[in-house]
N, CA, C and O of each residue as an XYZ file, in Angstrom:
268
protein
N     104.283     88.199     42.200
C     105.305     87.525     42.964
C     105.935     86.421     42.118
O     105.174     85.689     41.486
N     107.407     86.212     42.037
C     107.727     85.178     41.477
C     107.430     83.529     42.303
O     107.227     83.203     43.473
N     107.542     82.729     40.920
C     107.021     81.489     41.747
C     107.638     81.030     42.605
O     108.852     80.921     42.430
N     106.984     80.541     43.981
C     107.771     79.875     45.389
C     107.907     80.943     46.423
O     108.674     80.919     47.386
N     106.789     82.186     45.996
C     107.125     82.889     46.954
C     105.608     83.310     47.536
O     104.857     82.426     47.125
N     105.213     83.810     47.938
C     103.901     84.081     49.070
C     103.328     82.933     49.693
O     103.773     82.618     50.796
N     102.322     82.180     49.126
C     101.751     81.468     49.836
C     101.978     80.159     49.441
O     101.123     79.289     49.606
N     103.214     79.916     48.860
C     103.954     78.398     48.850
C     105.434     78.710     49.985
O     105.907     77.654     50.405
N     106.045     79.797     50.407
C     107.042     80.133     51.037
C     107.323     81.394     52.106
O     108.348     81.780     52.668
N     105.986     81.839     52.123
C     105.842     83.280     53.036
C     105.362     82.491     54.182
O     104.852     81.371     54.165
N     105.681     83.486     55.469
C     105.439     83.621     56.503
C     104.229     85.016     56.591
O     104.471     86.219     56.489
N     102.805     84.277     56.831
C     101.837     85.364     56.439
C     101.477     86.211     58.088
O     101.282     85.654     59.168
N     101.483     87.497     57.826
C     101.586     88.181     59.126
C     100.236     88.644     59.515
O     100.103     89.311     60.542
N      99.061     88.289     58.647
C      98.018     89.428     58.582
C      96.550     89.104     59.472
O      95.392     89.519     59.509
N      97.490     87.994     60.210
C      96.363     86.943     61.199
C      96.566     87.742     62.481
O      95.692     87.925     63.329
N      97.881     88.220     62.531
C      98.608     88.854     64.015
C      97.903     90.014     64.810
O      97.963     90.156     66.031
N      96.979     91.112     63.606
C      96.392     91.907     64.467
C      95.166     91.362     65.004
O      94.526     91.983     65.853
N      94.895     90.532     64.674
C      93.457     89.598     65.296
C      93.700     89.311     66.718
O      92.812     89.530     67.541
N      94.883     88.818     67.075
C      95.359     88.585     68.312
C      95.531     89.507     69.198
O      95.276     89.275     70.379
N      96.084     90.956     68.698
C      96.218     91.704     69.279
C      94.873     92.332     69.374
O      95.115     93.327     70.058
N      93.723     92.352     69.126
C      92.540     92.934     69.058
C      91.829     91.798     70.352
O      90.969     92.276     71.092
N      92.159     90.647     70.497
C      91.730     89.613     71.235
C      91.970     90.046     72.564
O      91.135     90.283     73.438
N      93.638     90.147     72.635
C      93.817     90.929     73.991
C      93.502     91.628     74.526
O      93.503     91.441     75.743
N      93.034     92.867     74.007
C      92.942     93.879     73.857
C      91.288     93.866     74.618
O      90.867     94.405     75.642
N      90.784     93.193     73.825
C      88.940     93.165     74.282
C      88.923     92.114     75.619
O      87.950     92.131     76.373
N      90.106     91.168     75.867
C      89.787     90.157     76.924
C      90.608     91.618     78.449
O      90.513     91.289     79.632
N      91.150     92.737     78.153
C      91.437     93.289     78.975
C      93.068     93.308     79.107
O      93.592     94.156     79.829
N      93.841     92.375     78.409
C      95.097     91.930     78.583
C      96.070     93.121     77.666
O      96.774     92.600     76.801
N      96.164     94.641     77.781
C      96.718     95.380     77.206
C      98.296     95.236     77.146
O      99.068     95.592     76.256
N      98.542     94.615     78.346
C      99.752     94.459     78.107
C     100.652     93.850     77.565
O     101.776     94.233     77.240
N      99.849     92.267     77.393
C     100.093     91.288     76.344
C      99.492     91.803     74.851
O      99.948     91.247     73.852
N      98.663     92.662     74.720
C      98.640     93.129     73.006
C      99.878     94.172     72.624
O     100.243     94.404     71.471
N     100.491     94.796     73.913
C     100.971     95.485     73.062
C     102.528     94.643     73.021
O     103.255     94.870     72.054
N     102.849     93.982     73.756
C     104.110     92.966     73.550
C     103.547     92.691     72.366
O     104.029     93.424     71.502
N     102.403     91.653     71.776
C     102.532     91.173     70.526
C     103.097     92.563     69.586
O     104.186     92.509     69.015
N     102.215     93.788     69.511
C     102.918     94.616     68.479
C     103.958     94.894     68.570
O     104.566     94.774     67.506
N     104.770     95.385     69.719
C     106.116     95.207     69.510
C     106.815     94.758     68.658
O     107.454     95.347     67.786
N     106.699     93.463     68.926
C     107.130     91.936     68.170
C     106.878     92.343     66.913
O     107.973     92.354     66.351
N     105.872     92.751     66.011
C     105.887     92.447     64.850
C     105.784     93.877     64.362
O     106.159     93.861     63.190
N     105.350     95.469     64.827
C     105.396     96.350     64.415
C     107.126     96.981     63.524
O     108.087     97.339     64.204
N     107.141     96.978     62.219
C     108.654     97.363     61.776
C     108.965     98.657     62.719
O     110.192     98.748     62.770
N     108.582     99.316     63.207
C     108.799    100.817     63.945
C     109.944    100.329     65.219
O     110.847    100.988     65.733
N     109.434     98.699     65.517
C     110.290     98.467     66.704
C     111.382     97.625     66.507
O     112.210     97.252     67.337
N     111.258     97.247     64.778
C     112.144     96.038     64.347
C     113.143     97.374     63.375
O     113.638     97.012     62.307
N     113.318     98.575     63.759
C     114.337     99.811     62.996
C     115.596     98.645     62.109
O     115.780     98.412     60.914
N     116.129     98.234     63.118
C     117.332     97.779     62.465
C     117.455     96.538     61.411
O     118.487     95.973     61.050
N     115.946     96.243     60.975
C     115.657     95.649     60.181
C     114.834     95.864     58.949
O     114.416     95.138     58.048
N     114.751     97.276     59.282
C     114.281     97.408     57.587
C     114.671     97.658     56.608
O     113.948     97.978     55.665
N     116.278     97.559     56.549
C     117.137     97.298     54.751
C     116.866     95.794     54.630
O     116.800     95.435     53.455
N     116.651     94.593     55.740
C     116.313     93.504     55.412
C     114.967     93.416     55.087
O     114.635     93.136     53.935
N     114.357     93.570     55.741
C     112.661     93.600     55.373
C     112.240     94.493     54.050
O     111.228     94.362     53.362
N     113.010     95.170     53.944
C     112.767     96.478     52.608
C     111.669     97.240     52.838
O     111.013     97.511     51.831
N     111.223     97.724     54.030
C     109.869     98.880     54.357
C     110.363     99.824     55.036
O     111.500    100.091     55.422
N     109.339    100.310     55.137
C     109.804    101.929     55.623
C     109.589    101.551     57.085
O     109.024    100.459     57.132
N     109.844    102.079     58.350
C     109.482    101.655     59.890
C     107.780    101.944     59.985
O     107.245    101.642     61.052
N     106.994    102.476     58.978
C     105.676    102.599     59.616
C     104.436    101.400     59.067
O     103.301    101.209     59.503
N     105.074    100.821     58.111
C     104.223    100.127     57.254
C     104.240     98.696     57.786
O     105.353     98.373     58.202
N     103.459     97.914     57.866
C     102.978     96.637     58.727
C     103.087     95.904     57.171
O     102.584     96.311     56.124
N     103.962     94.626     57.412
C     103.956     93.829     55.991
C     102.659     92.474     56.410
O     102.498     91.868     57.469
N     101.902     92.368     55.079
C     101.595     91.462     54.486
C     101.762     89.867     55.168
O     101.022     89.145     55.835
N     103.561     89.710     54.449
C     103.923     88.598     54.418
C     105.932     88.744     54.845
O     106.591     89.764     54.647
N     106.275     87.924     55.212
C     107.272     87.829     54.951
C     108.085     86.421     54.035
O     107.688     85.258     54.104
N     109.240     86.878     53.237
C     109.497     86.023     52.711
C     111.196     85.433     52.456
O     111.971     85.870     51.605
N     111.423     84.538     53.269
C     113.044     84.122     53.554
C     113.524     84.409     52.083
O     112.778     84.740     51.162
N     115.171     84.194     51.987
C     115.965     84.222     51.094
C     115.976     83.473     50.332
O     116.270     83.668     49.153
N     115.513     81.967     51.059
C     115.534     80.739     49.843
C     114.024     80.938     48.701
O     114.061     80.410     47.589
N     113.316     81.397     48.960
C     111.580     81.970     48.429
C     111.827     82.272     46.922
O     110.905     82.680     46.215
């Protein structure tokens, strides 16, 4: 990664399925799957020439323009 970008300027995503696994075991299916929604690229389509992934692949990190 060039410098100023991951973990001085990313937005790290890889905490998110923890949450959704939380819900999930407290019974709250419906609130886990809103969280994936939210962050699955499959549901964010019209954003993956910005994001640069394919719709099935779950990123890492994300990283703004100024990064």
């Amino acid at each position: 990664y060039p410098p100023g970008v991951k973990e001085n300027a990313g937005i790290f995503c890889h905490n998110n399925p923890w949450v959704i696994i939380a819900e999930t075991k407290l019974g709250r299916g419906e609130e886990a799957f809103s969280y994936y929604k939210r962050i699955a690229p499959a549901y964010r389509e019209e954003l993956s020439a910005v994001h640069r992934l394919e719709p099935y692949v779950y990123a890492q990190m994300i990283a703004g323009n100024d990064s």
